[in-house]
C-alpha positions, 0 to 999 in steps of 0.5 A, a space after each residue: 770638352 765641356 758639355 753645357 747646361 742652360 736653363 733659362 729662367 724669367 718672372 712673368 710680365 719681366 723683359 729680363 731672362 736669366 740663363 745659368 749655365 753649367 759649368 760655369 762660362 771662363 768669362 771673368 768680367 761682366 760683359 753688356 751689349 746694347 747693339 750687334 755693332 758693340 757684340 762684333 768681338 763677342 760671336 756668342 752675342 752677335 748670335 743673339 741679337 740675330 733674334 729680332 726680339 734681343 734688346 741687350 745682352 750680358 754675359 758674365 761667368 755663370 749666366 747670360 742676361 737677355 733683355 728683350 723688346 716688347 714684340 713677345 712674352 719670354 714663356 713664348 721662347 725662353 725654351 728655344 732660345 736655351 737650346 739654342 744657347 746649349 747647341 751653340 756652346 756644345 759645338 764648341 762656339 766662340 764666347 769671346 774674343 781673344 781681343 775682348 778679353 784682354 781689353 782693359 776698360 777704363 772705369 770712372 766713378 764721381 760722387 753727387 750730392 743730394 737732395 738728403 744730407 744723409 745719402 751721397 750718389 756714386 755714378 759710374 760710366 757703366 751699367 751696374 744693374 739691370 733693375 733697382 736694388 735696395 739692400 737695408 742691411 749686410 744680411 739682404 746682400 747675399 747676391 750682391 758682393 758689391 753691397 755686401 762689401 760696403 756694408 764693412 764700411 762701419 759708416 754705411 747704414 744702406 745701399 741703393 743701386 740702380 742703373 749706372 749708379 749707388 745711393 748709400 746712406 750713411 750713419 752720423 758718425 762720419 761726414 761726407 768730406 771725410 769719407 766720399 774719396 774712400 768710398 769712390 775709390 773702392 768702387 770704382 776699383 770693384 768695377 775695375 777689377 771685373 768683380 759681379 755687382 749682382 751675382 743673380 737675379 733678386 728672388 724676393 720682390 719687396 713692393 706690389 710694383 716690382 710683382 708684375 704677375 699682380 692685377 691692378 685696376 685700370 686707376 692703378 694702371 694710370 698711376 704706375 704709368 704717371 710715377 713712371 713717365 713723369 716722376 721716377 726720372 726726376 727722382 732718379 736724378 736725385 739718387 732714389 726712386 718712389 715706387 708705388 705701393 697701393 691705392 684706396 679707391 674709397 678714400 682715393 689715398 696713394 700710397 708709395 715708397 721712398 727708396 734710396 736717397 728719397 727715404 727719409 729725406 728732409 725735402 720728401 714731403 714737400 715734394 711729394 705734397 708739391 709734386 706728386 700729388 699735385 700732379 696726380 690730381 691734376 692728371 686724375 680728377 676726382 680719383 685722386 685726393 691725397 698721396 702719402 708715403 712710407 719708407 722703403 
């Protein structure tokens, strides 16, 4: 019999942990559960979320992602709660199910247009990642075989994925009416054939909002809370996000980053002037003057 490793791993301030396992888990797909009720053929996962602080789980062949609630930091358990995934598997412990494995789950993908001509959204009826991704070009996709794969599409410049959905950019070479069918097809077959979107989780953080280990002031602080609550879900209906970048408290100037379908679309700078930053000034007198952006 097998004898398991885990070492759990997770960035400071991060509600998501990651836990490798080696050897590798005879687990084939991507598994996610939100609730003990859906975990009830997965043994290993209902173990869990017996913790009272387990919000989600994922398990797929090389790692179980742990999301958590906000009633502890993971450096607090992260340790124990590898033991105790070690203990488990070396006893021999159920992972899943006959029943599960064999399941096959139906995957539907459809496409929706935005607010950029030059960007389609593909949402599929499961989630694809547990925090946004953006990936400029073939060489950022070494983790991501999913967008990797896209990228041998000569007509993709770039991917976003985020959530249960993929904003892709596309070159002027080839219009949406030609190729939307081909690109849906193909993921919903990735997804259907159980192949990893994300092989791991991203080590390089490319703007000061994904670094939760960074200081911000108190000014900061309200900002990221007021993107968060009241813009990111407008523009994630949109297929993008905007992502805070820096603030300049002598010039009370914002800076942020469009990503996915918000780059370099027509209509960002009139949302960002009308919206935004509007928006900021109303909520935040006399510390916030203007809002400027650059693309992610």
């Amino acid at each position: 019999m097998n004898r398991y490793s885990v070492q759990g791993r997770c960035k400071k301030g991060n509600t998501l942990a990651q836990f490798s396992i080696d050897p590798p888990l005879a687990v084939e797909k991507t598994f996610h559960f939100k609730t003990i009720d859906e975990a009830k053929e997965a043994p290993l996962v209902q173990q869990l979320f017996y913790l009272p602080f387990v919000k989600s789980v994922s398990i797929q062949e090389g790692s179980i992602k742990i999301e958590r609630f906000n009633i502890l930091e993971w450096e607090d358990v992260l340790t124990e709660v590898a033991e105790q995934l070690q203990n488990y598997l070396n006893d021999g412990g159920e992972i899943l199910n006959g029943e599960l494995v064999s399941k096959q789950v139906p995957v539907t993908v459809y496409a929706e247009q935005t607010p950029n001509p030059a960007v389609m959204k593909f949402v599929a009826n499961k989630m694809l990642v547990d925090e946004l991704q953006e990936f400029k070009s073939i060489d950022d996709t070494k983790s991501a075989p999913l967008a990797q794969a896209l990228f041998h599409f000569s007509y993709v410049k770039e991917v976003f994925i985020d959530t249960n959905y993929i904003s892709i950019t596309k070159y002027e070479v080839a219009d949406w009416d030609s190729i939307t069918m081909e690109i849906r097809e193909f993921v919903r077959a990735h997804l259907a054939d159980g192949k990893a979107v994300i092989t791991q989780l991203a080590e390089k953080k490319q703007h000061s909002e994904k670094a939760p280990n960074i200081e911000r002031t108190p000014t900061e602080q309200q900002i990221v809370k007021i993107l968060d609550e009241y813009i990111k879900p407008a523009v994630a209906s949109d297929g993008g996000n905007i992502a805070f970048s820096q603030y300049d408290e002598a010039k009370k100037e914002v800076e942020v980053v469009l990503q996915g379908a918000c780059s370099g679309c027509p209509s960002s700078t009139f949302t960002l002037k009308n919206g935004i930053e509007n928006m900021l000034k109303e909520m935040m007198p006399g510390k916030v003057a203007t809002v400027s952006a650059i693309n992610g």
